[in-house]
mmCIF file of the N, C-alpha and C atoms, coordinates in Angstrom:
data_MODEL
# 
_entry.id   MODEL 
# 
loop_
_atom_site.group_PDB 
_atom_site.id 
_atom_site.type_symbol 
_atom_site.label_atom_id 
_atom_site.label_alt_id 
_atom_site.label_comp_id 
_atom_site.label_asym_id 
_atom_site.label_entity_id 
_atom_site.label_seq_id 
_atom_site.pdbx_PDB_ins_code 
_atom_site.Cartn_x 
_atom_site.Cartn_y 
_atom_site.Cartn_z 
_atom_site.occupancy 
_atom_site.B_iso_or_equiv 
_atom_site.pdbx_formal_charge 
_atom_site.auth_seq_id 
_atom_site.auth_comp_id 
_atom_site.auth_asym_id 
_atom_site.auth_atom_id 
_atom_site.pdbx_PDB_model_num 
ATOM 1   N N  . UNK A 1 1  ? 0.847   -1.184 0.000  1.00 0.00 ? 1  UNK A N  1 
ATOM 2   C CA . UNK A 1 1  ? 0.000   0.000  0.000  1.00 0.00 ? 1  UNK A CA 1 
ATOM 3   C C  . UNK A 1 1  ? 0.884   1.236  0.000  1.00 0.00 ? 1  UNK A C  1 
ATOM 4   N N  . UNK A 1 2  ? 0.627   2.337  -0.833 1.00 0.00 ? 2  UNK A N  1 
ATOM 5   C CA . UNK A 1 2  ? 1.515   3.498  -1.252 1.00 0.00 ? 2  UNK A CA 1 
ATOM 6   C C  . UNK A 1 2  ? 0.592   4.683  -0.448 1.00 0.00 ? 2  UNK A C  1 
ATOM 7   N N  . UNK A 1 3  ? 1.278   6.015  0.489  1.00 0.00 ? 3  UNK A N  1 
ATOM 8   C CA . UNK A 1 3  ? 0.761   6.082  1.321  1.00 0.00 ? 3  UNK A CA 1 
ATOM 9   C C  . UNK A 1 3  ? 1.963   7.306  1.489  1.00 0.00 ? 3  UNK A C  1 
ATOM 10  N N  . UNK A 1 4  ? 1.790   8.679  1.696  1.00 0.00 ? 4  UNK A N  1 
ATOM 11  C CA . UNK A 1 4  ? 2.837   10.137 1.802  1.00 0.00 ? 4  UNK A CA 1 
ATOM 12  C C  . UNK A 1 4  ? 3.196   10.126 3.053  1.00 0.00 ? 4  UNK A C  1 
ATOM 13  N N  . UNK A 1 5  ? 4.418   10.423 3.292  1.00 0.00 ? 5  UNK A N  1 
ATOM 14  C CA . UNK A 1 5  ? 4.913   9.897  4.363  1.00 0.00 ? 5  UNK A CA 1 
ATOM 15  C C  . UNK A 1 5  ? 5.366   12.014 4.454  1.00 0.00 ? 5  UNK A C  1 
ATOM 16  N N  . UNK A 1 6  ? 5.023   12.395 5.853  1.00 0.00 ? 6  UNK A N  1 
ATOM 17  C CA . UNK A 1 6  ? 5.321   13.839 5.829  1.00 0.00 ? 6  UNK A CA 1 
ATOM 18  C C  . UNK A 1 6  ? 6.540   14.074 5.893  1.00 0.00 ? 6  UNK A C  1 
ATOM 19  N N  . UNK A 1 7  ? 7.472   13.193 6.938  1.00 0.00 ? 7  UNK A N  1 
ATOM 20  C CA . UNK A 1 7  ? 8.872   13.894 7.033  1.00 0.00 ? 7  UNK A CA 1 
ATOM 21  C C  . UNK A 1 7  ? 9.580   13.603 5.686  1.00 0.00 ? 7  UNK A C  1 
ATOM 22  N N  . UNK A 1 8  ? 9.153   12.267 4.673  1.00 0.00 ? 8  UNK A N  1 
ATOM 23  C CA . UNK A 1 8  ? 10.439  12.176 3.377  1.00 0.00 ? 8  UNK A CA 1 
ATOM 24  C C  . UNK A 1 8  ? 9.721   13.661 2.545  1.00 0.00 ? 8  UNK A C  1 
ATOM 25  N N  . UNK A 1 9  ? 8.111   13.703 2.847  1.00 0.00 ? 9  UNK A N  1 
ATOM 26  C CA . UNK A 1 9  ? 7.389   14.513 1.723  1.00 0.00 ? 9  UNK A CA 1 
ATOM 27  C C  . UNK A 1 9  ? 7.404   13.745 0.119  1.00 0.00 ? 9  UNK A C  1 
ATOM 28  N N  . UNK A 1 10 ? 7.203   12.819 0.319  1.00 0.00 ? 10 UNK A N  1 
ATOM 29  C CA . UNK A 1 10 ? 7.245   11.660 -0.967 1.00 0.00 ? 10 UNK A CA 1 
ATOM 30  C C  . UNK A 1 10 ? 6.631   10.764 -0.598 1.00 0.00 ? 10 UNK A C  1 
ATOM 31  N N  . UNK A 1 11 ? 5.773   9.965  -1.557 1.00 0.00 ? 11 UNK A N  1 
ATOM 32  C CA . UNK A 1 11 ? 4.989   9.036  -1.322 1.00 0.00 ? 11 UNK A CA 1 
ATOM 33  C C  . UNK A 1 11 ? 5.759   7.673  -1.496 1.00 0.00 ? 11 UNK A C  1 
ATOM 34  N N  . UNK A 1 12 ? 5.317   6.704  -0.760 1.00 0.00 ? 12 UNK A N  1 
ATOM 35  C CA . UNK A 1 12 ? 6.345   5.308  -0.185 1.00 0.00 ? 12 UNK A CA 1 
ATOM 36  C C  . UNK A 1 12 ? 5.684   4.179  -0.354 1.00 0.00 ? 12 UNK A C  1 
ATOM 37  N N  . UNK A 1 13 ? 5.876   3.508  -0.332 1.00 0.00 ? 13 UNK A N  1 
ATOM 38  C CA . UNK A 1 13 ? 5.158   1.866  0.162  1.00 0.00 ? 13 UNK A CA 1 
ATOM 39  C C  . UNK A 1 13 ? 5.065   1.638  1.373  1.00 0.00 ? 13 UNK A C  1 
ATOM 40  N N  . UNK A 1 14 ? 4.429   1.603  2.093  1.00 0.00 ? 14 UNK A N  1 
ATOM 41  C CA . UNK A 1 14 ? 4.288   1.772  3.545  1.00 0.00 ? 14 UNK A CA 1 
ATOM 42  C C  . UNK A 1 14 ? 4.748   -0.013 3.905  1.00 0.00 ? 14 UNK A C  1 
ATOM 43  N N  . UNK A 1 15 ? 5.792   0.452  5.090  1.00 0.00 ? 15 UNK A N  1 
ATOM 44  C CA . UNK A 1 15 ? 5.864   -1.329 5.881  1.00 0.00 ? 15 UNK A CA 1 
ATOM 45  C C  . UNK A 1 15 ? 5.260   -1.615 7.257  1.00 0.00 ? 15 UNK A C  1 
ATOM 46  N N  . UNK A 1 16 ? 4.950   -3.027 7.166  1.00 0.00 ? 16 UNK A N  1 
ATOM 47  C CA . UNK A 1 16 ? 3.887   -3.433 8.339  1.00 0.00 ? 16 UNK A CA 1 
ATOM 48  C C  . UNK A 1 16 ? 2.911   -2.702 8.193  1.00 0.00 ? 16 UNK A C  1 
ATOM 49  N N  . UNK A 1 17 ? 2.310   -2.472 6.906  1.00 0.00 ? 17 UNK A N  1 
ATOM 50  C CA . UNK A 1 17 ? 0.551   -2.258 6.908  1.00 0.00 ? 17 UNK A CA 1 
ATOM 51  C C  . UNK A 1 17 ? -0.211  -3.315 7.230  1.00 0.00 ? 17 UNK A C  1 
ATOM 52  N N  . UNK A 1 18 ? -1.228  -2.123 8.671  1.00 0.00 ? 18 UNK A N  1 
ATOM 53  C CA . UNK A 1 18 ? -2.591  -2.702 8.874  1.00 0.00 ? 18 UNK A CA 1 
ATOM 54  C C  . UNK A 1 18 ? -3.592  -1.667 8.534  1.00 0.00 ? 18 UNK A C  1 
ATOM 55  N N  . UNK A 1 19 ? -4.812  -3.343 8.601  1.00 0.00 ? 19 UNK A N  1 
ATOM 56  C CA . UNK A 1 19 ? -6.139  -2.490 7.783  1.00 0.00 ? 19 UNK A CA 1 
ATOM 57  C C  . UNK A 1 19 ? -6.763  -1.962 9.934  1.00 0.00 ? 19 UNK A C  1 
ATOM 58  N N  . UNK A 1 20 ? -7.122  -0.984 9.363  1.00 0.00 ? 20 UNK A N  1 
ATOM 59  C CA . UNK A 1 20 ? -7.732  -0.679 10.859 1.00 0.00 ? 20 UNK A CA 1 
ATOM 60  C C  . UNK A 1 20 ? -9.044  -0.017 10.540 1.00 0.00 ? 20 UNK A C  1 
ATOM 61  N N  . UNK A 1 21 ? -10.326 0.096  11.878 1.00 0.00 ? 21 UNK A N  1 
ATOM 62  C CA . UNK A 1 21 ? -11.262 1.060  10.974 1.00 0.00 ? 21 UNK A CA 1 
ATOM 63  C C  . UNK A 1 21 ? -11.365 1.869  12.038 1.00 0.00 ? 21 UNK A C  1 
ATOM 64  N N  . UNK A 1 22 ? -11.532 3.091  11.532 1.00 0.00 ? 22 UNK A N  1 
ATOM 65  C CA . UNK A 1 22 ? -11.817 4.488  12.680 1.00 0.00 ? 22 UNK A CA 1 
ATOM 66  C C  . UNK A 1 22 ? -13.062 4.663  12.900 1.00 0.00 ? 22 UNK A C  1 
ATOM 67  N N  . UNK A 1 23 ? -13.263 4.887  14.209 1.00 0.00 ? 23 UNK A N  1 
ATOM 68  C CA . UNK A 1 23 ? -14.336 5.397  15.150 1.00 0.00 ? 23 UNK A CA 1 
ATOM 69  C C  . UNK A 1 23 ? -15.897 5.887  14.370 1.00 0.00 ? 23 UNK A C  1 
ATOM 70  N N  . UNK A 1 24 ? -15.212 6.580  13.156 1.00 0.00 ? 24 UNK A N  1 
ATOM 71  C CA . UNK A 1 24 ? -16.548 6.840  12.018 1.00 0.00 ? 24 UNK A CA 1 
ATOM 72  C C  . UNK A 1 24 ? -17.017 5.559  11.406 1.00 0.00 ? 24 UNK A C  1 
ATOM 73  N N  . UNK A 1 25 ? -16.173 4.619  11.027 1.00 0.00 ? 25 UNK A N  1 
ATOM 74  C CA . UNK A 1 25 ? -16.701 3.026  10.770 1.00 0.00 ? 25 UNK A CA 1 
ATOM 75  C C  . UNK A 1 25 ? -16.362 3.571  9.504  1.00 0.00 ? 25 UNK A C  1 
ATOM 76  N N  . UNK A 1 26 ? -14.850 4.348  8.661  1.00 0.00 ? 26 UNK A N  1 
ATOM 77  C CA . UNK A 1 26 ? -14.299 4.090  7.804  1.00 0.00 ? 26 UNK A CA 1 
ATOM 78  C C  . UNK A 1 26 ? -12.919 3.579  7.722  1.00 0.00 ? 26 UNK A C  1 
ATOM 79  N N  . UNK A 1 27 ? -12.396 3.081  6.330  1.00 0.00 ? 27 UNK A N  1 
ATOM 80  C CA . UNK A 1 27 ? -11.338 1.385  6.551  1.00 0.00 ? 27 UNK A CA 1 
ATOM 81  C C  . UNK A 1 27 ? -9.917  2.514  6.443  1.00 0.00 ? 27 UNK A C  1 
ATOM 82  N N  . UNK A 1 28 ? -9.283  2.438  7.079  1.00 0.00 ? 28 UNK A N  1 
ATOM 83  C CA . UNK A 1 28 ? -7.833  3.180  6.603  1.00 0.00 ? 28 UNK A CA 1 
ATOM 84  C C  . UNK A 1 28 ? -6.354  2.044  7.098  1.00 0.00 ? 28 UNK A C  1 
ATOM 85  N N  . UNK A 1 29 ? -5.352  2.214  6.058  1.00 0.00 ? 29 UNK A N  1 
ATOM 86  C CA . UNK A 1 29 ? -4.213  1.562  6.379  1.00 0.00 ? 29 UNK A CA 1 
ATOM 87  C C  . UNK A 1 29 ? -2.931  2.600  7.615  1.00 0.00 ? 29 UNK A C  1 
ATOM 88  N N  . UNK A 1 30 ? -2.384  1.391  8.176  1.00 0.00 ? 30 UNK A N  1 
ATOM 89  C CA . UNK A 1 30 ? -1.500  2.222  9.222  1.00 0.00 ? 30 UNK A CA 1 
ATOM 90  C C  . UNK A 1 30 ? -0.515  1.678  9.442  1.00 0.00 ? 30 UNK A C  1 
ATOM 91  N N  . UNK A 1 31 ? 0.789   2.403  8.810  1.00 0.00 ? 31 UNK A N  1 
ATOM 92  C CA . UNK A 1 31 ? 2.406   1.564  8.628  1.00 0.00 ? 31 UNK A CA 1 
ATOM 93  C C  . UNK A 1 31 ? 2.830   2.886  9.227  1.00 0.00 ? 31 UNK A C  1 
ATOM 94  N N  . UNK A 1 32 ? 4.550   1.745  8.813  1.00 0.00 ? 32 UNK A N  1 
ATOM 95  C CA . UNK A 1 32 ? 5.557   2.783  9.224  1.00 0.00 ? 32 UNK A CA 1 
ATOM 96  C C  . UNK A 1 32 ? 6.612   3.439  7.388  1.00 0.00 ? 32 UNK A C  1 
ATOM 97  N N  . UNK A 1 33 ? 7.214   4.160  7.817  1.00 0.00 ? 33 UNK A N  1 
ATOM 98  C CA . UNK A 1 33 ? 7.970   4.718  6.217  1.00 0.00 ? 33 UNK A CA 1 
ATOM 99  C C  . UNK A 1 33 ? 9.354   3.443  6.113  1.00 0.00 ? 33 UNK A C  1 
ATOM 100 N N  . UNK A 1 34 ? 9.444   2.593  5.142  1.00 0.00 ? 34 UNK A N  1 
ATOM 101 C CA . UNK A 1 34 ? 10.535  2.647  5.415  1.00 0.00 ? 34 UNK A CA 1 
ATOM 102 C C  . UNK A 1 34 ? 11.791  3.105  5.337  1.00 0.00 ? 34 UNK A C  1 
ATOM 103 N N  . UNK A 1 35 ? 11.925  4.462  4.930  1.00 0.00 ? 35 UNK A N  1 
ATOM 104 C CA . UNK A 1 35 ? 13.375  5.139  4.831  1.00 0.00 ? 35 UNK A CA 1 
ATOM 105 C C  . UNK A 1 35 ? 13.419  5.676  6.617  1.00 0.00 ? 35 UNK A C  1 
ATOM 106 N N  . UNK A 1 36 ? 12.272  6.333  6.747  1.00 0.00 ? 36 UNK A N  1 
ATOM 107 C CA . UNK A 1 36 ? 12.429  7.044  8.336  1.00 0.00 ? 36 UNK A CA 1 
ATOM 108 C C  . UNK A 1 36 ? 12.281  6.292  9.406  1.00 0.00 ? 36 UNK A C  1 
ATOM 109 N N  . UNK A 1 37 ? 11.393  5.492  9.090  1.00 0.00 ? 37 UNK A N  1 
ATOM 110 C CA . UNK A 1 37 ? 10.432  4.990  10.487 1.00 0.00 ? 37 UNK A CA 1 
ATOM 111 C C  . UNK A 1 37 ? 9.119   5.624  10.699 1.00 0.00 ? 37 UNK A C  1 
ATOM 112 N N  . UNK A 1 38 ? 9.056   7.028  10.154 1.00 0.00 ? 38 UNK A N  1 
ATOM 113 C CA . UNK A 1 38 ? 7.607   7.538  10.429 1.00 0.00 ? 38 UNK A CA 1 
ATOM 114 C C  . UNK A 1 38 ? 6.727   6.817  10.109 1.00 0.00 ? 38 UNK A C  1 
ATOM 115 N N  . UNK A 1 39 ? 5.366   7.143  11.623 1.00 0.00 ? 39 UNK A N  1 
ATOM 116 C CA . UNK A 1 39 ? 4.281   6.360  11.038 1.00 0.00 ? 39 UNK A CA 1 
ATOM 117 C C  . UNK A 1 39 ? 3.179   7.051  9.946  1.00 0.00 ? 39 UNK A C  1 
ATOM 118 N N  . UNK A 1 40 ? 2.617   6.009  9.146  1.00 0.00 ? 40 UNK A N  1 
ATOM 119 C CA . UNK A 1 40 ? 1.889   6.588  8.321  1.00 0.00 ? 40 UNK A CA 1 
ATOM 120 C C  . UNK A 1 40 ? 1.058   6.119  8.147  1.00 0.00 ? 40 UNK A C  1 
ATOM 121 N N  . UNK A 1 41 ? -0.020  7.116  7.726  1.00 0.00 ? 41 UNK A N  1 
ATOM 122 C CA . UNK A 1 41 ? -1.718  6.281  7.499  1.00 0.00 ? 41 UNK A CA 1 
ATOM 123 C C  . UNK A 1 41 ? -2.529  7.119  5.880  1.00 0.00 ? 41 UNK A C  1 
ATOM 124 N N  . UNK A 1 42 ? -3.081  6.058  5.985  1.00 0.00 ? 42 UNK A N  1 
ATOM 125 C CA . UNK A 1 42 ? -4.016  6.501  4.601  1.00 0.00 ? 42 UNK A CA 1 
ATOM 126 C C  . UNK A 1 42 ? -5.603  5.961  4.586  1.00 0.00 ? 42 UNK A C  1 
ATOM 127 N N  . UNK A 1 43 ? -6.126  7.050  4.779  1.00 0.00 ? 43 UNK A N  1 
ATOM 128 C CA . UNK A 1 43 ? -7.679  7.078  4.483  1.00 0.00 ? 43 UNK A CA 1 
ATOM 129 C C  . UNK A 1 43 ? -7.867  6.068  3.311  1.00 0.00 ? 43 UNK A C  1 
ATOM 130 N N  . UNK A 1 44 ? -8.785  4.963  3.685  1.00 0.00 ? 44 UNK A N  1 
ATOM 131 C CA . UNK A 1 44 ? -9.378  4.374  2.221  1.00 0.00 ? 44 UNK A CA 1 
ATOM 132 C C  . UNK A 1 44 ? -10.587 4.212  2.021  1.00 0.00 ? 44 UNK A C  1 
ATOM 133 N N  . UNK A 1 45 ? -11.805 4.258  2.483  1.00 0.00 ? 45 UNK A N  1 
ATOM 134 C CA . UNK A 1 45 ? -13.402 4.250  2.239  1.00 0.00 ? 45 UNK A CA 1 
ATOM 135 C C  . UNK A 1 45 ? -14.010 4.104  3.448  1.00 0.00 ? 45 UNK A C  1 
ATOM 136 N N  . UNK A 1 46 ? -15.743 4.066  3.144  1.00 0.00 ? 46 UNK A N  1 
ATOM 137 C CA . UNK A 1 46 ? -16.374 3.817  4.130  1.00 0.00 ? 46 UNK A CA 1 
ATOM 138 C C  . UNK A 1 46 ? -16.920 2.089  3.753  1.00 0.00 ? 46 UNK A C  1 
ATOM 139 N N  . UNK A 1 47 ? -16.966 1.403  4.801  1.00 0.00 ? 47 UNK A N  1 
ATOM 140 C CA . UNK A 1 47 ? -17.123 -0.085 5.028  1.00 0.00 ? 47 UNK A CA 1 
ATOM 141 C C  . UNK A 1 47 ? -18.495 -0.498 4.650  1.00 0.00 ? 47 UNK A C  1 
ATOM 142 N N  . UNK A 1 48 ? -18.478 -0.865 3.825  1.00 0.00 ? 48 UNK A N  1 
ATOM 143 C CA . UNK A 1 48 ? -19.340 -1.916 3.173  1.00 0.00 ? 48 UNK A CA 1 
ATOM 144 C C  . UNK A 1 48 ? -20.307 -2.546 3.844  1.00 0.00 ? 48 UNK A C  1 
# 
């Protein structure tokens, strides 16, 4: 999953993506960068 990571400011392949769902009951992924370590997340829909 490809996913902007703020501190490179470039978009990455995110490592150790999980699917998680937020509190609104929409699906988003949540890794880390792998050049930095920053964590990163990406909004992906509302759940089906």
């Amino acid at each position: 999953m490809e996913a902007y990571c703020v501190k490179c400011k470039a978009k990455k392949e995110m490592k150790d993506a999980n699917e998680v769902t937020m509190k609104n009951g929409r699906q988003a992924m949540k890794g880390v960068c792998p050049s930095c370590g920053t964590g990163m997340f990406r909004i992906m829909g509302k759940k089906k």
